[in-house]
C-alpha positions in Angstrom: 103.9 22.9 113.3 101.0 22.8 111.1 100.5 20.6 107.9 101.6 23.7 105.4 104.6 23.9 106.9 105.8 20.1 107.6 108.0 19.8 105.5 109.9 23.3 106.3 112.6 21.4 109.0 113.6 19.1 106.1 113.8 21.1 103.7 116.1 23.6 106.2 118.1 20.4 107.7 118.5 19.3 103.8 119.7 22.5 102.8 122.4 22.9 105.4 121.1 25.6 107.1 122.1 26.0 110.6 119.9 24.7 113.1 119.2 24.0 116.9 117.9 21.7 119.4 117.9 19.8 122.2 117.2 16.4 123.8 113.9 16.1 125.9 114.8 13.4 127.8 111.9 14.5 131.0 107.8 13.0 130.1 106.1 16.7 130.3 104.8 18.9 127.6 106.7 22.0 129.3 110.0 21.6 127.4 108.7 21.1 124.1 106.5 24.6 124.6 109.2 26.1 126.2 112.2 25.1 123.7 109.6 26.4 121.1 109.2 29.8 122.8 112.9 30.5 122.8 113.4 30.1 119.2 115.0 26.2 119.2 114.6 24.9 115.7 114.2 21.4 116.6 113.7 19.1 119.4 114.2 15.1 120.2 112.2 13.4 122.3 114.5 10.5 123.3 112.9 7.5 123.4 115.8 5.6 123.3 117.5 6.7 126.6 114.4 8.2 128.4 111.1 7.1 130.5 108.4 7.6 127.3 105.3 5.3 126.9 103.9 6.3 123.7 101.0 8.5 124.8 103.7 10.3 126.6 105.3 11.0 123.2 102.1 11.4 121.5 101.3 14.2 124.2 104.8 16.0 123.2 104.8 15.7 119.8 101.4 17.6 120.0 103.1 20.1 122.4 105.5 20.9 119.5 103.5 21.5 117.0 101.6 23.6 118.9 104.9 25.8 120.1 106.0 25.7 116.6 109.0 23.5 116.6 110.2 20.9 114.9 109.5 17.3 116.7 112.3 14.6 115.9 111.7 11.6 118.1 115.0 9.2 118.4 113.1 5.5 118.1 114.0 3.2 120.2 115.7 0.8 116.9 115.0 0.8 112.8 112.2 -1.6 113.4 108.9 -0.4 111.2 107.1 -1.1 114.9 108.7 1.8 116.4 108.7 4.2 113.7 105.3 4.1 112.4 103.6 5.3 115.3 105.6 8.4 116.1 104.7 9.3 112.3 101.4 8.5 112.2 101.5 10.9 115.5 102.7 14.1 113.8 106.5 13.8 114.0 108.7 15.5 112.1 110.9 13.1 111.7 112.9 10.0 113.2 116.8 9.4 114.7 117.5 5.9 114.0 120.0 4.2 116.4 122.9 1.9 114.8 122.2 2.0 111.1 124.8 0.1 110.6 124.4 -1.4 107.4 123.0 -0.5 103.9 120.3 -3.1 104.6 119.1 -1.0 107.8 119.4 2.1 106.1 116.9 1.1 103.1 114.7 -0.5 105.5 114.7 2.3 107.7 113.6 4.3 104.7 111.0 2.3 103.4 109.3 2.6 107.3 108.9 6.2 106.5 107.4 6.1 102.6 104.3 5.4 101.4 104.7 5.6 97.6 108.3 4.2 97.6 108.5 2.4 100.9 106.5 0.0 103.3 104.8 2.4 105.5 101.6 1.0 107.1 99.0 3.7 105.8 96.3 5.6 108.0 95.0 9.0 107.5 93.0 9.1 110.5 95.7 10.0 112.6 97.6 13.4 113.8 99.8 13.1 110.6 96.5 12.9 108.4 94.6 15.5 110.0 91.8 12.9 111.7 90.9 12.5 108.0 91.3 15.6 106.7 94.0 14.4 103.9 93.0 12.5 101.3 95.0 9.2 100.2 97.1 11.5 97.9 97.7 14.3 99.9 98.5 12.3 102.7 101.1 10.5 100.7 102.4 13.2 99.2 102.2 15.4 102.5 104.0 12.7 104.1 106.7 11.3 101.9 107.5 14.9 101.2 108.0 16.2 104.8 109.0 13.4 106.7 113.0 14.1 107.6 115.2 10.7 107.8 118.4 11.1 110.1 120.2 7.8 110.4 122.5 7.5 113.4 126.1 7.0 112.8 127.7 5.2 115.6 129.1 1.6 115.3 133.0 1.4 114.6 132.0 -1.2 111.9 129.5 1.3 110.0 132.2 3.7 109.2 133.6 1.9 106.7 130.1 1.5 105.1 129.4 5.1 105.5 129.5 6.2 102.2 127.0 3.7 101.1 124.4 4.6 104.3 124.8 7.9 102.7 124.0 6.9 99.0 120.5 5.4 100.1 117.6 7.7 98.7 115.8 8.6 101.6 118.6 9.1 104.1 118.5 13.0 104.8 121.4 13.2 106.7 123.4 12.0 109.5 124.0 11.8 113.4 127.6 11.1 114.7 126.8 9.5 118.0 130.8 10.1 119.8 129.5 9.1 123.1 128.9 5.5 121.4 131.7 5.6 119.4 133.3 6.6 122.4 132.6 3.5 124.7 133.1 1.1 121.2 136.6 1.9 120.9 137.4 2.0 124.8 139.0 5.1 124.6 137.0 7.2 127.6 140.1 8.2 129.2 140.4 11.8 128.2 139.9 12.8 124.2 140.1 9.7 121.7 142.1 10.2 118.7 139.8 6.8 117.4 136.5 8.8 117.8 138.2 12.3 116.2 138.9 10.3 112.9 135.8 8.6 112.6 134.2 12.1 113.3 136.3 13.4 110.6 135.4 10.5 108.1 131.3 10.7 108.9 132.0 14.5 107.7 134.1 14.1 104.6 131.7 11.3 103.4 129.1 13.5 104.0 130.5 16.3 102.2 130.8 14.5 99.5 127.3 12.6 99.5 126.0 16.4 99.6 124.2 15.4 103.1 124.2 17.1 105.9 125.4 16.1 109.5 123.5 16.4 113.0 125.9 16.1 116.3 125.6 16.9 120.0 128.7 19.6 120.6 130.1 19.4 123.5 131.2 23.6 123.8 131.4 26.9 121.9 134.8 25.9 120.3 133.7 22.3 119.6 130.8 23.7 117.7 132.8 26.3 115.7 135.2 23.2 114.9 132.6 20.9 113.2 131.0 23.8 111.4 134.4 24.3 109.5 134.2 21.1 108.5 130.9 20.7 107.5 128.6 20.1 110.5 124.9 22.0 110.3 122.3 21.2 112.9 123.5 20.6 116.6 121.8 19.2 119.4 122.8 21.3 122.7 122.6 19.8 125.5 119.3 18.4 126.7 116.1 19.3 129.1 117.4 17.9 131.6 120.9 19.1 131.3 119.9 22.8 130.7 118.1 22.8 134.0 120.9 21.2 135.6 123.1 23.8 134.4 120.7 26.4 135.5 120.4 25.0 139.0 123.6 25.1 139.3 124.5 28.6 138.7 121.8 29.9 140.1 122.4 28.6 143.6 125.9 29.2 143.2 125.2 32.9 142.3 122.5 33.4 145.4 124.7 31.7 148.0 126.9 33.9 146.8 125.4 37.0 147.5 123.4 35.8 150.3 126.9 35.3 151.7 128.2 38.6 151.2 125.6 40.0 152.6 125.2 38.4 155.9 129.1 39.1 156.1 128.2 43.0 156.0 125.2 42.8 158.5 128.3 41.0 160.9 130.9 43.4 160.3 
């Protein structure tokens, strides 16, 4: 993704247009080409839950914009320490974990801006062409294209959801069920606690005019949280995919392997 389109994902993700990605959760460049190739919209290198050092990330983030997609890296937490360098190395924009408050939210924010924010400055990185930007156009460039996503996943933060949402500078949303999931103990088949938080993130967000980012778990689960209002969906993950792949693929193959040693028997 080069400079003159940076800002295209959030302008997309912003407009509630549908998009599509995945979780890279294995340290290659492959699956950020390859997830380009095949028309994903967006991918998140997860930091958070995965083995990345940051030349690791650095090295994908590179790999994306050079497959033309969208690079969202999930930080490890809000902290300006972890944010500033994925920007400064040409992502497209951050997940935040647990942004729990309105505090964390506006500080989250100010990590990413220049001319409204705290956001260490430095040109003469990936973000800034090596120098090619000038101190306006970088800030501009920057503050413009940049995409915000604050991750919505603390039984406590629901209540303060609409006020996340109100900060200038939060794009959008992430439901996170699987921690919801754990927070309210409820793992044992489908939580009705997690389905009406889900349902509250989505109204609020309706409401604020912002869109919503979730991982769906199937077909139908997708279909269901586009009805009521959900945009951009994370599928699965690098890992998973291949998992899945593996899976059907020996199945299918031992399959017919099978059937065909029973006719050279019979």
């Amino acid at each position: 993704m080069n400079g003159s389109d940076f800002s295209t994902f959030r302008s997309r993700f912003r407009n509630g247009e549908p998009l599509f990605g995945t979780f890279l959760k294995t340290p290659t460049t492959h699956a950020s080409e390859i997830m380009g190739s095949v028309g994903f919209d967006f991918v998140v290198i997860d930091e958070e839950h995965a083995p990345f050092n940051p030349e690791t990330t650095d090295q994908m983030l590179l790999a994306c914009r050079a497959s033309g997609v969208a690079g969202i890296v999930r930080v490890r937490g809000s902290e300006a320490c972890h944010i500033l360098p994925v920007l400064d190395g040409g992502a497209t924009g951050v997940l935040v974990p647990h942004v729990d408050s309105v505090a964390k939210a506006k500080a989250v924010v100010d990590a990413c801006r220049y001319a409204t924010g705290t956001r260490g400055f430095s040109n003469t990185t990936r973000a800034g062409g090596f120098g090619r930007a000038g101190f306006a156009g970088h800030v501009s460039e920057q503050d413009n294209g940049v995409t915000v996503i604050a991750m919505i996943e603390d039984p406590h933060a629901i209540d303060l959801v609409d006020q996340i949402l109100a900060v200038d500078g939060i794009d959008g949303v992430f439901i996170g069920r699987g921690d919801l999931t754990i927070a309210y103990r409820q793992w044992d088949g489908g939580s009705p606690a997690v389905r009406e938080a889900t349902d509250t993130i989505l109204a609020a967000a309706r409401k604020a005019g912002k869109p919503v980012c979730i991982l769906a778990g199937s077909l139908d689960d997708a279909a269901e949280l586009t009805a009521k209002g959900a945009s951009a969906f994370i599928l699965s993950s690098d890992q998973g995919l291949m998992r899945q792949a593996a899976i059907k693929t020996l199945a299918d193959f031992s399959e017919r392997v099978a059937q065909s040693l029973e006719k050279a028997d019979a």
